[in-house]
PDB file of N, CA, C and O in Angstrom:
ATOM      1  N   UNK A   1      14.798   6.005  12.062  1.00  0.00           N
ATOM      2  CA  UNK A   1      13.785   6.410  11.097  1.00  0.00           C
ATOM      3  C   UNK A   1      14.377   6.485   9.692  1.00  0.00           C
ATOM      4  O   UNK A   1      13.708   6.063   8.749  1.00  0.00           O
ATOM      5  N   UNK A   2      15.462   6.944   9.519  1.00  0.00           N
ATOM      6  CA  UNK A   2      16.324   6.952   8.423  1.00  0.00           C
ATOM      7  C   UNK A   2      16.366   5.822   7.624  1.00  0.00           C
ATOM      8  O   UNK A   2      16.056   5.693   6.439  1.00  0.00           O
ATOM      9  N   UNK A   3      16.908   4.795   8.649  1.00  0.00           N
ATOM     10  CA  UNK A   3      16.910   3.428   7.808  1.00  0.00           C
ATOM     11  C   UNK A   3      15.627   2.926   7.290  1.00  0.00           C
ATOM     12  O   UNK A   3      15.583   2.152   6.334  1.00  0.00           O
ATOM     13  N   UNK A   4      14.440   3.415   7.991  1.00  0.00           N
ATOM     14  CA  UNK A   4      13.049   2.713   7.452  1.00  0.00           C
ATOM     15  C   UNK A   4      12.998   3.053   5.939  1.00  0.00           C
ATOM     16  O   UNK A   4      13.017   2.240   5.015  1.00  0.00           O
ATOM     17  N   UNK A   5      12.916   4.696   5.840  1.00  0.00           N
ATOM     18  CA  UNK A   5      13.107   5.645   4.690  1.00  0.00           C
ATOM     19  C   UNK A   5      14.152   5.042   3.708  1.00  0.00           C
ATOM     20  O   UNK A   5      13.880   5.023   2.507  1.00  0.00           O
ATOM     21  N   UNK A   6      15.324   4.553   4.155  1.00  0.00           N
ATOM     22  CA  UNK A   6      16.104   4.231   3.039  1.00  0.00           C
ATOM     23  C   UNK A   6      15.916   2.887   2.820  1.00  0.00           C
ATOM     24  O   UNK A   6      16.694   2.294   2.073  1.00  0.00           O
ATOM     25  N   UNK A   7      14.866   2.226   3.438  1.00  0.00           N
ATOM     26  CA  UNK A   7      14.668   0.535   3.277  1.00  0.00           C
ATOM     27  C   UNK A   7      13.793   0.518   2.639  1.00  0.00           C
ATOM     28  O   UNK A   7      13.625  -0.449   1.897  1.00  0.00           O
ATOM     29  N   UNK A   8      12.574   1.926   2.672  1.00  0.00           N
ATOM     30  CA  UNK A   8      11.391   1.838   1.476  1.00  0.00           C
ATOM     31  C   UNK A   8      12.161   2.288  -0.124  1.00  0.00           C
ATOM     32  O   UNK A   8      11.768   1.791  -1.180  1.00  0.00           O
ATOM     33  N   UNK A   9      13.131   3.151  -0.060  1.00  0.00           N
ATOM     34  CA  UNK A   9      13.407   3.334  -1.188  1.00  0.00           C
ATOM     35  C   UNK A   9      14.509   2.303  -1.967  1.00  0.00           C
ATOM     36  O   UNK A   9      14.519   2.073  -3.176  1.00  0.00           O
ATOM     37  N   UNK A  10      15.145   1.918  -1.266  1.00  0.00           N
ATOM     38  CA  UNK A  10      15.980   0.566  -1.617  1.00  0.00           C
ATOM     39  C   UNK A  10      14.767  -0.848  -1.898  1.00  0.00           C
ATOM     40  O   UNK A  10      15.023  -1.922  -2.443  1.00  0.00           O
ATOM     41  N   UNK A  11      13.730  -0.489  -1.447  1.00  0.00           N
ATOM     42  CA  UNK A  11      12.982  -1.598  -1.841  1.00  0.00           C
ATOM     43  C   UNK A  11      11.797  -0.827  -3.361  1.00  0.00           C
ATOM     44  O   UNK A  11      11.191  -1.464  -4.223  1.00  0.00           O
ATOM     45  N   UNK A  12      11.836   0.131  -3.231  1.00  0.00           N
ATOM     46  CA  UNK A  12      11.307   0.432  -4.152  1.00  0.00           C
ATOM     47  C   UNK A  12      12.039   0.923  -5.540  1.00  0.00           C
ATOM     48  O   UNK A  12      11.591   1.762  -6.322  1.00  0.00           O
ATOM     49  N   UNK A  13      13.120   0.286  -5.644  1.00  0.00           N
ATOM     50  CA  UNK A  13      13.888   0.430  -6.982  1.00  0.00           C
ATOM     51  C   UNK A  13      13.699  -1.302  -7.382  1.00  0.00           C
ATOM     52  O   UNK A  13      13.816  -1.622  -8.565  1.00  0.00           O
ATOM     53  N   UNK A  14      13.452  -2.198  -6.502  1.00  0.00           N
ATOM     54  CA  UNK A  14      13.284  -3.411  -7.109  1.00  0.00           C
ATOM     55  C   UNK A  14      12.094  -3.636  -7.842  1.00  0.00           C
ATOM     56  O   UNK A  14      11.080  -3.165  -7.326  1.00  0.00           O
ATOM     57  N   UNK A  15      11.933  -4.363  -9.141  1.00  0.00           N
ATOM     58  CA  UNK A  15      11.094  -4.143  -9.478  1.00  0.00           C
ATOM     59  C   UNK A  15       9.982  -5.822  -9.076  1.00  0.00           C
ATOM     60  O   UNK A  15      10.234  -6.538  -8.107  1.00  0.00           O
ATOM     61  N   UNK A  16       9.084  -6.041  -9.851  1.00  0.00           N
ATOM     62  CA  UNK A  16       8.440  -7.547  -9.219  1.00  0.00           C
ATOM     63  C   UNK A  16       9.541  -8.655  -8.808  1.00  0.00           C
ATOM     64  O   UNK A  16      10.698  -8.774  -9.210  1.00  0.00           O
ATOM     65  N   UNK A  17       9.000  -9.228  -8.118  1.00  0.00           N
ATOM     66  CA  UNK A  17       9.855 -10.886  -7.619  1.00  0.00           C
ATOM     67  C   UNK A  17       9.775 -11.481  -8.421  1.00  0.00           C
ATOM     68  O   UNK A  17       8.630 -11.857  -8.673  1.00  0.00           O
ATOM     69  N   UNK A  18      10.880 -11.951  -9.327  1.00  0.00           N
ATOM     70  CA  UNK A  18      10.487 -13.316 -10.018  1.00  0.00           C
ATOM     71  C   UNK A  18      10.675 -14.449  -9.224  1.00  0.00           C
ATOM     72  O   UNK A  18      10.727 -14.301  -8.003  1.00  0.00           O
ATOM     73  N   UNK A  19      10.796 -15.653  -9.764  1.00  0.00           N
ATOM     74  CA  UNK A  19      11.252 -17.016  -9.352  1.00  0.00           C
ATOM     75  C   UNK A  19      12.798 -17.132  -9.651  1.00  0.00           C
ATOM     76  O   UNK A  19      13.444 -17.968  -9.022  1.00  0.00           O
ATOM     77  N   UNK A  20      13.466 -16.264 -10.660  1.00  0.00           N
ATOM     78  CA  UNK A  20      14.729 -16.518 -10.870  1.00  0.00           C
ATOM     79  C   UNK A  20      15.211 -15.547  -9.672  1.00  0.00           C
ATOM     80  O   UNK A  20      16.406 -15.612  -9.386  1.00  0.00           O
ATOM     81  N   UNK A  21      14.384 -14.641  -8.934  1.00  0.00           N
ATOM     82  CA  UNK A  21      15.497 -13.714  -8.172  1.00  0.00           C
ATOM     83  C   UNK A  21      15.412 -14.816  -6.922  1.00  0.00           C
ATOM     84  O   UNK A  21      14.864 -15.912  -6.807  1.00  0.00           O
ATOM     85  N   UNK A  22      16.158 -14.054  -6.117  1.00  0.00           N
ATOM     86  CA  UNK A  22      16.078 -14.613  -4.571  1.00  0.00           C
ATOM     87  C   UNK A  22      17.063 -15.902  -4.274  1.00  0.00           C
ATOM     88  O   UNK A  22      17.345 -16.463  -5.333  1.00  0.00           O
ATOM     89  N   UNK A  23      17.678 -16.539  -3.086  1.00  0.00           N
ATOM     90  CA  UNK A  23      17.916 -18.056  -3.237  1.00  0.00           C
ATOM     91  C   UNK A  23      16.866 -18.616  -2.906  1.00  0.00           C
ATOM     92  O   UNK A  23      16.656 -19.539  -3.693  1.00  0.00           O
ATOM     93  N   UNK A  24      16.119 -18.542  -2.175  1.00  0.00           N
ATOM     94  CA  UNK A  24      15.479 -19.154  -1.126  1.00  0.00           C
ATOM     95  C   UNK A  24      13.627 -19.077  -1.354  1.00  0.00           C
ATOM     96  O   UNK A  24      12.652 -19.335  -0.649  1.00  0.00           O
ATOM     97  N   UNK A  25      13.868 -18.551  -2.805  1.00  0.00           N
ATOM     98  CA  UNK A  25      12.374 -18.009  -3.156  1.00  0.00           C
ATOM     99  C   UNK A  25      11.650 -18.796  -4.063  1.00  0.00           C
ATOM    100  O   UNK A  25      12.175 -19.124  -5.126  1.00  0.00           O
ATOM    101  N   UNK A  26      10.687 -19.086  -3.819  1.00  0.00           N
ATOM    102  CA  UNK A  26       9.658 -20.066  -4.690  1.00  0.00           C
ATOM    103  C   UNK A  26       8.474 -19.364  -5.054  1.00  0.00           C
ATOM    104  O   UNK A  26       7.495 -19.761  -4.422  1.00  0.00           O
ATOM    105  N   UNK A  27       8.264 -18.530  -5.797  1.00  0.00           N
ATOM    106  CA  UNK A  27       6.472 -18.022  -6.157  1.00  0.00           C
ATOM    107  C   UNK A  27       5.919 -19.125  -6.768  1.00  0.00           C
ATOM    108  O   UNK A  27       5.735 -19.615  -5.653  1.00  0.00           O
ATOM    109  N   UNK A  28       5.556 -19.827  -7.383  1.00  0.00           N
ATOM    110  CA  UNK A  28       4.739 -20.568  -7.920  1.00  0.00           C
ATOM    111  C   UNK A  28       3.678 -20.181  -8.906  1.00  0.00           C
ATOM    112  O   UNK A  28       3.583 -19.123  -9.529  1.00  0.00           O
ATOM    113  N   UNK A  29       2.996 -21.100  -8.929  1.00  0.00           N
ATOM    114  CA  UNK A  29       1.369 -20.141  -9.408  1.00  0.00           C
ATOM    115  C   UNK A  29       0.486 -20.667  -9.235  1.00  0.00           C
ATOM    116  O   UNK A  29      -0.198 -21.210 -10.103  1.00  0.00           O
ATOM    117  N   UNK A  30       0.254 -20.639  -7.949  1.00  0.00           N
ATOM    118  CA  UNK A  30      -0.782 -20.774  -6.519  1.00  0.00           C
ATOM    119  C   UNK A  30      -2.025 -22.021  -7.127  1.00  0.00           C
ATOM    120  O   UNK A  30      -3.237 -21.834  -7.019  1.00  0.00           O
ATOM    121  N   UNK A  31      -1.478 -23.121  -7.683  1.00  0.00           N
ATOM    122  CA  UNK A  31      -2.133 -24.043  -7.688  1.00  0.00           C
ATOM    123  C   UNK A  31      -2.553 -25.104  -7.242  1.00  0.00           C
ATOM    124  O   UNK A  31      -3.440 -25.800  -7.736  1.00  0.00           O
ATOM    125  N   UNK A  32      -1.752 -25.363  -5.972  1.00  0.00           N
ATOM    126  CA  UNK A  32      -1.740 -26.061  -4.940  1.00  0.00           C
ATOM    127  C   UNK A  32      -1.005 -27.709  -5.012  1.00  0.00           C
ATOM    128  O   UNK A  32      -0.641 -28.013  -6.148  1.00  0.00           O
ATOM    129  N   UNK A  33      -0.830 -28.470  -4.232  1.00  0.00           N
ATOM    130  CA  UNK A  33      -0.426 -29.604  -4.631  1.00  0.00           C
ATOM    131  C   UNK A  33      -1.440 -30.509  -5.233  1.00  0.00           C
ATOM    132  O   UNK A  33      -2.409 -29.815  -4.924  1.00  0.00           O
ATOM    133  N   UNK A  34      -1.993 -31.573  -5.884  1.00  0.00           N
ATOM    134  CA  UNK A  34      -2.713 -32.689  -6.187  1.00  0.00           C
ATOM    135  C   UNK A  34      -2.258 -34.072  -5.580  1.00  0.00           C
ATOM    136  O   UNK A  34      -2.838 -35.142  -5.764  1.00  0.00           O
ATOM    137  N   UNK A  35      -0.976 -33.843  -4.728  1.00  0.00           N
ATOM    138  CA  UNK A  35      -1.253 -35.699  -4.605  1.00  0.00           C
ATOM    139  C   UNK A  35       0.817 -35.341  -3.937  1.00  0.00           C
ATOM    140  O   UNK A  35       1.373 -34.259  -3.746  1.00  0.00           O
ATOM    141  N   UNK A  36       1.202 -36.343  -3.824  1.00  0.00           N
ATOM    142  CA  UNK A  36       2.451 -36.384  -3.430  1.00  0.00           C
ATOM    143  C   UNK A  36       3.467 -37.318  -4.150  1.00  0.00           C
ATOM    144  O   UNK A  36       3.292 -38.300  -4.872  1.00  0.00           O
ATOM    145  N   UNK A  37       4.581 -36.686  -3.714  1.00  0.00           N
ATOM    146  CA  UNK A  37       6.198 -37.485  -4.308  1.00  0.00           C
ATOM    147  C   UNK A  37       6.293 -38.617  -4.050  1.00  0.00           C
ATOM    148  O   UNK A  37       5.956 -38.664  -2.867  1.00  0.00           O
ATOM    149  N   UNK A  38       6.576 -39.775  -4.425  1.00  0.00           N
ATOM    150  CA  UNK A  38       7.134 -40.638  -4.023  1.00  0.00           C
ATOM    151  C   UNK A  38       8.471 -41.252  -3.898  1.00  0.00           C
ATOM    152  O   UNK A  38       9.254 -40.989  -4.811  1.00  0.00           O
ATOM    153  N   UNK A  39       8.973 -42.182  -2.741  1.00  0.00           N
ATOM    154  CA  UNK A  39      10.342 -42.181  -2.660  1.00  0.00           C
ATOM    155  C   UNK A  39      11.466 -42.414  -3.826  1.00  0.00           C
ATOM    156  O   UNK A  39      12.678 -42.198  -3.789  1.00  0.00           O
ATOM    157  N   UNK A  40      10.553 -42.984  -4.983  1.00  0.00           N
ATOM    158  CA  UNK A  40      11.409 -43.550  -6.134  1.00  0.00           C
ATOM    159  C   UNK A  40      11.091 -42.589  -7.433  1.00  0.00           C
ATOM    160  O   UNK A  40      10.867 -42.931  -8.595  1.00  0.00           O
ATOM    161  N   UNK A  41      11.127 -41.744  -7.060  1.00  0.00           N
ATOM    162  CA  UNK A  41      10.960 -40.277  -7.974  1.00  0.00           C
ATOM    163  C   UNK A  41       9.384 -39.711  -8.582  1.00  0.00           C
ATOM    164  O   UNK A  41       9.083 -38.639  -9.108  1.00  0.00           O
ATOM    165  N   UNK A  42       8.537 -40.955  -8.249  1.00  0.00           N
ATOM    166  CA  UNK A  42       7.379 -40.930  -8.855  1.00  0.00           C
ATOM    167  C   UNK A  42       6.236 -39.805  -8.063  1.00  0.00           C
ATOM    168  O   UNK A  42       6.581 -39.426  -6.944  1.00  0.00           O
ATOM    169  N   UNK A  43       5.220 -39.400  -8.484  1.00  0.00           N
ATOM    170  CA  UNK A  43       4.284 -39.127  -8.377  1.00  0.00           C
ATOM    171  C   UNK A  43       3.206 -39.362  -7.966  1.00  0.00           C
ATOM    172  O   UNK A  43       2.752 -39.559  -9.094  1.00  0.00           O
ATOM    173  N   UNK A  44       2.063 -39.581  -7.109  1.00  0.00           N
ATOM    174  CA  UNK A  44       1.004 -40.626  -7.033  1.00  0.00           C
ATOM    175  C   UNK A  44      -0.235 -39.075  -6.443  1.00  0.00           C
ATOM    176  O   UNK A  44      -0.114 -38.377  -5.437  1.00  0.00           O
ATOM    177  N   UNK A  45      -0.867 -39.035  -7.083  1.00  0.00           N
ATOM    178  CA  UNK A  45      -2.026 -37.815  -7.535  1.00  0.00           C
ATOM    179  C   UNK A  45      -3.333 -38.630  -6.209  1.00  0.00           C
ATOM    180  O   UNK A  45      -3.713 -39.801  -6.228  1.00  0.00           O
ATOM    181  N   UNK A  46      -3.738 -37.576  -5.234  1.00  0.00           N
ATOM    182  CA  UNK A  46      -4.725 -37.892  -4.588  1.00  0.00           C
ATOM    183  C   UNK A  46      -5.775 -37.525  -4.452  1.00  0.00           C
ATOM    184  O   UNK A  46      -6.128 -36.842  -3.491  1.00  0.00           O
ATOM    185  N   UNK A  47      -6.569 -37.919  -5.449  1.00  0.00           N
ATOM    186  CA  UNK A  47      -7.775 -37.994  -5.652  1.00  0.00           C
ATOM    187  C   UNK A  47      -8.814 -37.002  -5.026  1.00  0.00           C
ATOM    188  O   UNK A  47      -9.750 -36.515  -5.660  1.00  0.00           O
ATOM    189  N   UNK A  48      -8.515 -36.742  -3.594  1.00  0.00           N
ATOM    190  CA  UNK A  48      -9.066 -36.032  -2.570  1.00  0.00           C
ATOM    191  C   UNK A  48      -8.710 -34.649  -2.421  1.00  0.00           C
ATOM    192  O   UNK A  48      -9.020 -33.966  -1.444  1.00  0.00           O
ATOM    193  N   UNK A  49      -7.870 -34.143  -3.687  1.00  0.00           N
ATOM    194  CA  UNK A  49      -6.964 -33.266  -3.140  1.00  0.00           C
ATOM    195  C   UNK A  49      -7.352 -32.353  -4.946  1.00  0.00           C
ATOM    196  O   UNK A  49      -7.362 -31.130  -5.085  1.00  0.00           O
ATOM    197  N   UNK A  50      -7.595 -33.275  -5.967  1.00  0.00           N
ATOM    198  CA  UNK A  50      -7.827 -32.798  -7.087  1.00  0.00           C
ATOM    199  C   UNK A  50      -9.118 -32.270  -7.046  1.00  0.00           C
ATOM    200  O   UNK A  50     -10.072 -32.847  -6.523  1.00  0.00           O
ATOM    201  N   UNK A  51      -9.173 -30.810  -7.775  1.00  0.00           N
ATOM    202  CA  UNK A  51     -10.509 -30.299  -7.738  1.00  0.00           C
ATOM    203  C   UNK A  51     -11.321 -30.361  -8.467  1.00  0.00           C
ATOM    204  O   UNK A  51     -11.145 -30.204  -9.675  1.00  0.00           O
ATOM    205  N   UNK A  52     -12.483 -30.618  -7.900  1.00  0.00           N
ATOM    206  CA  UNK A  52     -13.952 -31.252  -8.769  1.00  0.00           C
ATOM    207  C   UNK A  52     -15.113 -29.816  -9.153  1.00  0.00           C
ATOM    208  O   UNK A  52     -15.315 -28.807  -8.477  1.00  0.00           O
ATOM    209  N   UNK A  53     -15.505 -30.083 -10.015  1.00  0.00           N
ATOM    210  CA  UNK A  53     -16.595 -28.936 -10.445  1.00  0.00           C
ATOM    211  C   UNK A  53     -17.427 -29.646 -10.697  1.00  0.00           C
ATOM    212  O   UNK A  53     -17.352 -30.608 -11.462  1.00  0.00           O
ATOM    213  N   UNK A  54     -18.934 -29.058  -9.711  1.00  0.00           N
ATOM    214  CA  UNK A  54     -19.919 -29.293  -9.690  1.00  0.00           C
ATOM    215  C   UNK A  54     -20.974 -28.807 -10.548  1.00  0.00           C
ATOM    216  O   UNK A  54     -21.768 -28.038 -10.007  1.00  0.00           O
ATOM    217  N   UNK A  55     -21.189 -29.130 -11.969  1.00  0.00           N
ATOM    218  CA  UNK A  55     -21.995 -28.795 -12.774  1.00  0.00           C
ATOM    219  C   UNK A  55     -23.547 -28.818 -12.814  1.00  0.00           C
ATOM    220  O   UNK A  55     -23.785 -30.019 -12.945  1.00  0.00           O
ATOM    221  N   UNK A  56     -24.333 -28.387 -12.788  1.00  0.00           N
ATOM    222  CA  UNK A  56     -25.941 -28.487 -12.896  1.00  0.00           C
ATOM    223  C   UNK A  56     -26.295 -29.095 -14.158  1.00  0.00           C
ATOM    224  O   UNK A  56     -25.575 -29.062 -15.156  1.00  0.00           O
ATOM    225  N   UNK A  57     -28.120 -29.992 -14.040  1.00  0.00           N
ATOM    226  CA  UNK A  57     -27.993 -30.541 -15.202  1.00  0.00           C
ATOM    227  C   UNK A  57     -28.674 -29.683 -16.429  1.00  0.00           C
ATOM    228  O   UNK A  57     -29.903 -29.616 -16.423  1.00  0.00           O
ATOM    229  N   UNK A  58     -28.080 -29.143 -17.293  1.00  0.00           N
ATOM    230  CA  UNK A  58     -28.359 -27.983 -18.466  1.00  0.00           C
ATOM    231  C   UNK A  58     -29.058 -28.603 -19.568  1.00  0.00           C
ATOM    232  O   UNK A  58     -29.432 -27.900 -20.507  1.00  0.00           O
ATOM    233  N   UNK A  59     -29.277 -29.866 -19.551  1.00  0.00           N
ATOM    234  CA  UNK A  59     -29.985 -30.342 -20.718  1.00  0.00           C
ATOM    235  C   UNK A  59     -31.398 -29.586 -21.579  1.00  0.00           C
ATOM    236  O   UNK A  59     -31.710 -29.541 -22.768  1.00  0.00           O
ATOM    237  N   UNK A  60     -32.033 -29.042 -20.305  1.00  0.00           N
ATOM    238  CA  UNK A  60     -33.556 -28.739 -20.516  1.00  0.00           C
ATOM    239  C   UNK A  60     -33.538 -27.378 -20.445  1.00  0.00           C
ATOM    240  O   UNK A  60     -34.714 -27.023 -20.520  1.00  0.00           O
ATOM    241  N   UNK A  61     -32.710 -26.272 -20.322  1.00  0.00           N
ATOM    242  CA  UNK A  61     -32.549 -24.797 -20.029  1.00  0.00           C
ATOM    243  C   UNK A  61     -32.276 -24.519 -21.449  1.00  0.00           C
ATOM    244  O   UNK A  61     -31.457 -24.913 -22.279  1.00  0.00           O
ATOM    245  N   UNK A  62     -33.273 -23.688 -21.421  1.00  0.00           N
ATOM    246  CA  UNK A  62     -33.432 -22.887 -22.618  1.00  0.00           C
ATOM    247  C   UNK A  62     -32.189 -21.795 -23.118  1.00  0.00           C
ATOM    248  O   UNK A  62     -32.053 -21.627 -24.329  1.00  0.00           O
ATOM    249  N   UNK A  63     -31.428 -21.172 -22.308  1.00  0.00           N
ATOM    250  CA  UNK A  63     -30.625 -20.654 -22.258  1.00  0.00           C
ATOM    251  C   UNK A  63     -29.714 -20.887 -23.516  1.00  0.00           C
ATOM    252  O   UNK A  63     -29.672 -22.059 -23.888  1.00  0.00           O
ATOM    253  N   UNK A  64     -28.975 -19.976 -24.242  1.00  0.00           N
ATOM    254  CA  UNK A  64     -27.441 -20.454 -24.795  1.00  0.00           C
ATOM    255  C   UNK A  64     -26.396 -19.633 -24.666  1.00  0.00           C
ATOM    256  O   UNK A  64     -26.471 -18.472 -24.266  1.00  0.00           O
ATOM    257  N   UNK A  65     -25.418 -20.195 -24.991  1.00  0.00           N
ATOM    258  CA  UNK A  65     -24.368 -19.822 -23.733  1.00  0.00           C
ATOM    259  C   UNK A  65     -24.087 -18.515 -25.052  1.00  0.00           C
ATOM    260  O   UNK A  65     -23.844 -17.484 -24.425  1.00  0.00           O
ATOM    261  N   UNK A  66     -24.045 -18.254 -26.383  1.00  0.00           N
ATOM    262  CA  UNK A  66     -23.357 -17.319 -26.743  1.00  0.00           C
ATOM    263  C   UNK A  66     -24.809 -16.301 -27.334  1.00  0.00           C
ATOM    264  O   UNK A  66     -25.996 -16.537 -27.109  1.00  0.00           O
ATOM    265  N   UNK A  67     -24.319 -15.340 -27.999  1.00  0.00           N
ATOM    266  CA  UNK A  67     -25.348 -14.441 -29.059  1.00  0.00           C
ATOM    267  C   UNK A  67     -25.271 -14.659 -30.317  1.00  0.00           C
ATOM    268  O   UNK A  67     -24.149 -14.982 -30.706  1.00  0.00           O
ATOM    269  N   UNK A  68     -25.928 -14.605 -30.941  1.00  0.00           N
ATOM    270  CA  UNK A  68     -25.943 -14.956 -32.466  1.00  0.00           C
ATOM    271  C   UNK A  68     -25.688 -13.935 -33.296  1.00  0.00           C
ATOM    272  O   UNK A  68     -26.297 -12.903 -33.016  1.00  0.00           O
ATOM    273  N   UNK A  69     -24.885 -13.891 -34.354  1.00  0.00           N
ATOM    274  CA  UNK A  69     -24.082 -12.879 -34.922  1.00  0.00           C
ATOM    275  C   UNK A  69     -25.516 -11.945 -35.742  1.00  0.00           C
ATOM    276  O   UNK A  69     -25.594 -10.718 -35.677  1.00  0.00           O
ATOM    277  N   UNK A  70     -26.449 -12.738 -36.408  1.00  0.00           N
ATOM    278  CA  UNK A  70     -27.322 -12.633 -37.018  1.00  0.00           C
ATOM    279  C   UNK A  70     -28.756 -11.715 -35.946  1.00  0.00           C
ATOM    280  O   UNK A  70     -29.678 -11.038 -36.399  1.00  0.00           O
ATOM    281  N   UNK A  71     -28.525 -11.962 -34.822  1.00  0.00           N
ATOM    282  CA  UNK A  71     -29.526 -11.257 -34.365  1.00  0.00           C
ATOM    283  C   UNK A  71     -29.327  -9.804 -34.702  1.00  0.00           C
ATOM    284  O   UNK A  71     -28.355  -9.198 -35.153  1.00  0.00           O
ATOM    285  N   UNK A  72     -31.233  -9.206 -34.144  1.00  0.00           N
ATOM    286  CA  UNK A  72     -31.049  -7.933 -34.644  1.00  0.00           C
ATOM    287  C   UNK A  72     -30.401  -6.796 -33.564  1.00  0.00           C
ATOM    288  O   UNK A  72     -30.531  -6.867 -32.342  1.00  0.00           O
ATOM    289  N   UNK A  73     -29.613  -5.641 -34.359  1.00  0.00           N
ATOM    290  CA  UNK A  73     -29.385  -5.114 -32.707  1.00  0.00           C
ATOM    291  C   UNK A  73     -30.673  -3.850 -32.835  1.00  0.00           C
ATOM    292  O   UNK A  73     -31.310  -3.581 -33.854  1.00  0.00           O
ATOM    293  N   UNK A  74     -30.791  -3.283 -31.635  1.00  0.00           N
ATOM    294  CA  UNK A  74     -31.413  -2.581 -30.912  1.00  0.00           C
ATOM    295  C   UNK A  74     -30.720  -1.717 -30.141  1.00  0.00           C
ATOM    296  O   UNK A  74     -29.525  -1.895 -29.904  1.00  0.00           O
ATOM    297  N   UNK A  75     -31.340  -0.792 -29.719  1.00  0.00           N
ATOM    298  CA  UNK A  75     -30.717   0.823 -29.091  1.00  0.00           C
ATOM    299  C   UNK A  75     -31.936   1.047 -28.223  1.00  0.00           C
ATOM    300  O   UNK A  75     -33.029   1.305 -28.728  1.00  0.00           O
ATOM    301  N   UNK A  76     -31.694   0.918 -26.534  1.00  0.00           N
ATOM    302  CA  UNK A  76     -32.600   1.769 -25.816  1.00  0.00           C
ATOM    303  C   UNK A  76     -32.000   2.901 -25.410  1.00  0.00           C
ATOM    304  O   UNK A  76     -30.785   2.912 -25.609  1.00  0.00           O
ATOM    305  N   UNK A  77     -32.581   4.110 -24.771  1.00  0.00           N
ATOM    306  CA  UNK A  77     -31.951   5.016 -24.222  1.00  0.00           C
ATOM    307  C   UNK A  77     -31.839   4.840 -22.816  1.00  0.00           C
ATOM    308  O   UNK A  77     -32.794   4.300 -22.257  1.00  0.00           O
ATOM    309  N   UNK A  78     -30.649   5.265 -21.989  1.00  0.00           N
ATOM    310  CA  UNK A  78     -30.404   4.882 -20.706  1.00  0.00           C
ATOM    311  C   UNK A  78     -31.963   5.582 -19.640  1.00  0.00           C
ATOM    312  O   UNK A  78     -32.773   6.421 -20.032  1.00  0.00           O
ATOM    313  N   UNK A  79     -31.938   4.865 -18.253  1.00  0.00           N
ATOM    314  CA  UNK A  79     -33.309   5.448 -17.569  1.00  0.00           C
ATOM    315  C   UNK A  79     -32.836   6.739 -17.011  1.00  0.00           C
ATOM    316  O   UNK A  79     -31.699   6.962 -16.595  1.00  0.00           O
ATOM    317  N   UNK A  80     -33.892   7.611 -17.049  1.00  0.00           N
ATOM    318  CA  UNK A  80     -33.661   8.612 -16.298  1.00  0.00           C
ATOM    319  C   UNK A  80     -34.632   9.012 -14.839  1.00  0.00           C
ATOM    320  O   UNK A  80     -35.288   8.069 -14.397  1.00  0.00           O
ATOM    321  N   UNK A  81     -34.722  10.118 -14.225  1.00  0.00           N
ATOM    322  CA  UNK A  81     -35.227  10.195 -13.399  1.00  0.00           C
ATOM    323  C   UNK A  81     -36.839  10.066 -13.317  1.00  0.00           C
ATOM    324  O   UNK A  81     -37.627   9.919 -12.383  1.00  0.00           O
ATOM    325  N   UNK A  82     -36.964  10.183 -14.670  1.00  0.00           N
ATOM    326  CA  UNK A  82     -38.639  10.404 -14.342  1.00  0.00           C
ATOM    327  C   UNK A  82     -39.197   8.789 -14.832  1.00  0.00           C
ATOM    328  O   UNK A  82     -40.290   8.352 -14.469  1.00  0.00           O
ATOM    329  N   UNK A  83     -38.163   7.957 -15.780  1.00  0.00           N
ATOM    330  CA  UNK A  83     -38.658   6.906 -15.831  1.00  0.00           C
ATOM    331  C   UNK A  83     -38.659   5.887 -14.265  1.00  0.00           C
ATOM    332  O   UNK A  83     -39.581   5.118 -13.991  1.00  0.00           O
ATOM    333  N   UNK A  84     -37.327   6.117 -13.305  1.00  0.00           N
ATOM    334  CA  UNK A  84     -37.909   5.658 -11.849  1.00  0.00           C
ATOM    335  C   UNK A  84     -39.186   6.074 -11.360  1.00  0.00           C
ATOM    336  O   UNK A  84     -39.972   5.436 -10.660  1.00  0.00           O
ATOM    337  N   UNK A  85     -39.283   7.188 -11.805  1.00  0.00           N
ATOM    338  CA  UNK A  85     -40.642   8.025 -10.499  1.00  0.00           C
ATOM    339  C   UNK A  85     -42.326   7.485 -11.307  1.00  0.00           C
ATOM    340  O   UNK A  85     -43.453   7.686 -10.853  1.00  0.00           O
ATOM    341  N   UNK A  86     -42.011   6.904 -12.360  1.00  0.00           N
ATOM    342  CA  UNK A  86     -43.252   7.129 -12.678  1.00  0.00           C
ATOM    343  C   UNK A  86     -43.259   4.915 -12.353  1.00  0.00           C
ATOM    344  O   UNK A  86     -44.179   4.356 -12.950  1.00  0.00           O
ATOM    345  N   UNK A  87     -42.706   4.363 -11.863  1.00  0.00           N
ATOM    346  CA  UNK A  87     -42.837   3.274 -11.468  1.00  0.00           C
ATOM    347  C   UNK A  87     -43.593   3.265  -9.837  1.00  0.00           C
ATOM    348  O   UNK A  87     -44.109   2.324  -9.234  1.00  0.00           O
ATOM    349  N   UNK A  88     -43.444   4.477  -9.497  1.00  0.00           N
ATOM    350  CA  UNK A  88     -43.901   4.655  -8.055  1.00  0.00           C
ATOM    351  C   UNK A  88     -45.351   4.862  -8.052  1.00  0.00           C
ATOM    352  O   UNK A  88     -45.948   5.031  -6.989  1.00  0.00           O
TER     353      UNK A  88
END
């Protein structure tokens, strides 16, 4: 039991993992592969493997994506109990 106790506190003076600590340690940053090595040092990216985003078509949506500095602002007051009850 001792050793567990002194294996949490010996592990808890380390601080995060980098990539420079460890031999044998690789963190990355979990982006996955795109395609594979090739024998003559090269690269060759597979298509099947690169990720695609599926966009909708936005042409006709009224929507815009930001707020306008120029609009006016406004102040409601938050709901309270009697503004639920009187929906009933």
């Amino acid at each position: 039991m001792q050793e567990v106790i002194r294996g949490l506190f010996r592990g808890a003076k380390r601080g995060v993992m980098t990539s420079k600590q460890g031999r044998n340690f690789y963190k990355g940053n979990r982006t996955g592969s795109m395609g594979r090595h090739t024998k003559h040092g090269g690269y060759t990216i597979d298509m099947d493997k690169v990720r695609t985003f599926v966009v909708p078509d936005l042409s006709a949506c009224e929507f815009k994506p930001y707020v306008s500095r120029r609009s006016t602002k406004f102040k409601t007051d938050p709901p309270t109990a009697e503004h639920y009850a009187a929906k009933e």
